[in-house]
N, C-alpha and C positions, 0 to 999 in steps of 0.2 A: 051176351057175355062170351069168350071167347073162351076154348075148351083148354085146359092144360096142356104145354108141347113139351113132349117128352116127360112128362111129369115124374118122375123115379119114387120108388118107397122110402119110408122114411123119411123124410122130409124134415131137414132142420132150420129152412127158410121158407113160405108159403105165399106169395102173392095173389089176389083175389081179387078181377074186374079193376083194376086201378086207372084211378083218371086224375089228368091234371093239366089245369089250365092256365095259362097266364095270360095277364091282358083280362080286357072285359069288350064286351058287343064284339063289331064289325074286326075289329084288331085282334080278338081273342085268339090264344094260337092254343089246342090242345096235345101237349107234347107230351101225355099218355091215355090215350085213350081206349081203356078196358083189358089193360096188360093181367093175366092171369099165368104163374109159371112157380112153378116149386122146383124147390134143390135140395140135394141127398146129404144126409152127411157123409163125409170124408167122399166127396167126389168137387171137382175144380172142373167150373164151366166159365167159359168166354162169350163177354157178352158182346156182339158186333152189329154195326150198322153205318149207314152214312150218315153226313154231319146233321142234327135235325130230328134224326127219327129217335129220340127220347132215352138212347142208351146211361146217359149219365143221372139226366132225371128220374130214369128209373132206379141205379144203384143207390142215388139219394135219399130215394121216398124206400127203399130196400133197408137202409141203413138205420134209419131214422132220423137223418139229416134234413128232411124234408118234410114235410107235409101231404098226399094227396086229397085232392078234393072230395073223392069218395072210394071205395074201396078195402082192402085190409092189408095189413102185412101184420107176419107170426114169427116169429124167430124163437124156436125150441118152445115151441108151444102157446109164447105169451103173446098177445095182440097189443101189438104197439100204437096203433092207431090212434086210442083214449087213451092211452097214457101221461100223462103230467108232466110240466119240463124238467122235475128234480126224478121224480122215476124213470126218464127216458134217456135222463144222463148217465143215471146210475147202472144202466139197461147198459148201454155204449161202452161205456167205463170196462164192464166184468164178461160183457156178453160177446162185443162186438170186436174188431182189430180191423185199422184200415191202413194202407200204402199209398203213398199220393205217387203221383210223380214229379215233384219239388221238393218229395224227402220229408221234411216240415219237422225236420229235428230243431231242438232250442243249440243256439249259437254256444250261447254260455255253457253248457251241461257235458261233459264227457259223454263217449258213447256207452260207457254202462249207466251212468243218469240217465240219459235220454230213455234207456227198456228199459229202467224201472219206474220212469213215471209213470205209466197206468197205473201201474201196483199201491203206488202210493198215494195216488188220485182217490183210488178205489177202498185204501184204508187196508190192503191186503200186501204179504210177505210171502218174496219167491220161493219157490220151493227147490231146494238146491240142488235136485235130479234132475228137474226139468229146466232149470236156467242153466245147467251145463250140456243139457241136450241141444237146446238153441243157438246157444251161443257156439258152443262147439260144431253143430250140425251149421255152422255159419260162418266158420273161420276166423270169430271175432277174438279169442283169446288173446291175442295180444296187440287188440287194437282199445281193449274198453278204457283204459284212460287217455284216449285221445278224445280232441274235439274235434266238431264237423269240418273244422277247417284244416285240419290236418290228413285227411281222411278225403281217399277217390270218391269219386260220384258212385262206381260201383259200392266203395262200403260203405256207404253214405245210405244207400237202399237196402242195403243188408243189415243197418243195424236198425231200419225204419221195418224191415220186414219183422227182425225181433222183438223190436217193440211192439207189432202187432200180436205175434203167438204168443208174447208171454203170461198172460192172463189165460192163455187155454180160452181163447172165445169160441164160440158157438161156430160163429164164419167169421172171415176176414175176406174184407172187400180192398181189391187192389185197382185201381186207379189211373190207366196207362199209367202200370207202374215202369215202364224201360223208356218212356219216351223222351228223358235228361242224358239217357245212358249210350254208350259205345254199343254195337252190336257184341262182342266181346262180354260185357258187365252185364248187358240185358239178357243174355244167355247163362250167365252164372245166376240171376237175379231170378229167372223164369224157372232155370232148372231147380232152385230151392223150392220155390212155392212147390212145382211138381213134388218132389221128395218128400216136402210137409204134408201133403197129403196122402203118397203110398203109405211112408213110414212112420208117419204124426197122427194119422188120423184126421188131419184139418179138411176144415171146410173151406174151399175158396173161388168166390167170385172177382171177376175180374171184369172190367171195359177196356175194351184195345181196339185198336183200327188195323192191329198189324195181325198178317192170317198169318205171319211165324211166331206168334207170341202167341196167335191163338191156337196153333197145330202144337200145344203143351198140354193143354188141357182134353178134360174128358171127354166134354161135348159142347157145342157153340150153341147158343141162340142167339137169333138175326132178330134186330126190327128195324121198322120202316114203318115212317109216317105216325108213331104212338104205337102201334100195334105189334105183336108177335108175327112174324113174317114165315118162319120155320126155325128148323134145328137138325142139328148134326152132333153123330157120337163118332167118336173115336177120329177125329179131323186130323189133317196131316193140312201143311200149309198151301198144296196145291190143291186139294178138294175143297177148299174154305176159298181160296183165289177163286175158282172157278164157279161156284155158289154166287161170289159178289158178282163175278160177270155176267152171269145168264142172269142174276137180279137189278140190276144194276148200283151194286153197292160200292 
């Protein structure tokens, strides 16, 4: 088992020995093998590596979108691993917020429909401090009855990011979230997540390939090959540049 890197206190995501393979015999490819790594709350780490070494499968099997073959993941305590598909939905729903990078807003729905489907998913009513927190901490005020197709690809992810916080989840997993966007929008889009967590409190993971996406964040963990590779706190984008090069990332 491999030891914790950088493991912080507190811990409101826990990862423990995780594996997972796909494929069976000679073909098997294991794209985590014995990943162990915990995250703080209200701190935003980037998760990096080259194409292969398990970064998405592991925000997956993080999220609960996946399965690992053995292993644990915790998220604010609870172990999600044996969890049931109607309790692990329900987990996602109230607990969890994720960002894609395709946005994956409903076409039909305005953009205040679209941040309040969780809530309504979930059987729960915003709470009218903190939806003007968000929404305002996002410039959306006078974009919410538009639809997506009215709406830049920048606010397209800002209101995909709202729809993430607006439940207050535990952490919100972001998903090369700038890789649709302008360098411009992806800079508006990174600098919120940043902010949601100085001044929100959030928790936020992220996968990115970009060492300027990840010079936002708290601290980076690298893998390669399934495995934890290292980490870095306080990253700026040429100290995460030069990490992949002496690694070969």
């Amino acid at each position: 088992m491999q030891p914790p890197v950088l493991a912080p206190p507190r811990a409101v995501l826990e990862a423990t020995d995780l594996v997972k393979t796909y494929g069976s015999g000679d073909t098997a490819v294991r794209a985590l093998d014995g990943v162990t790594a915990a995250f703080a709350a209200g701190e935003f780490t980037a998760i990096m590596g080259p194409s292969g070494s398990g970064k998405s499968t592991l925000m997956h099997c993080l999220a609960g979108l996946d399965t690992p073959a053995s292993g644990s993941v915790r998220i604010g305590g609870t172990e999600i691993s044996g969890l049931g598909d109607r309790a692990l939905t329900l987990l996602r729903r109230r607990r969890v917020g994720f960002v894609f990078q395709s946005f994956n807003l409903l076409p039909t729905l305005t953009a205040e429909q679209n941040i309040r489907l969780p809530l309504e998913l979930a059987g729960l009513k915003p709470d009218p401090a903190w939806w003007e927190t968000v929404t305002g901490s996002l410039g959306l005020a006078d974009r919410l009855r538009h639809r997506p197709s009215q709406l830049s690809g920048g606010q397209q992810q800002r209101v995909a990011c709202a729809r993430a916080l607006i439940t207050r989840p535990d952490v919100v997993f972001a998903d090369e979230p700038t890789g649709n966007l302008d360098s411009r929008s992806g800079a508006e889009v990174l600098g919120f997540l940043r902010t949601s967590v100085r001044e929100l409190g959030q928790t936020v993971v992220m996968v990115t390939h970009d060492p300027v996406a990840a010079g936002y964040a708290d601290r980076v963990l690298f893998l390669a090959d399934g495995r934890v590779s290292g980490g870095m706190r306080a990253p700026s984008p040429q100290s995460v540049l030069d990490y992949l090069s002496r690694n070969g990332g």
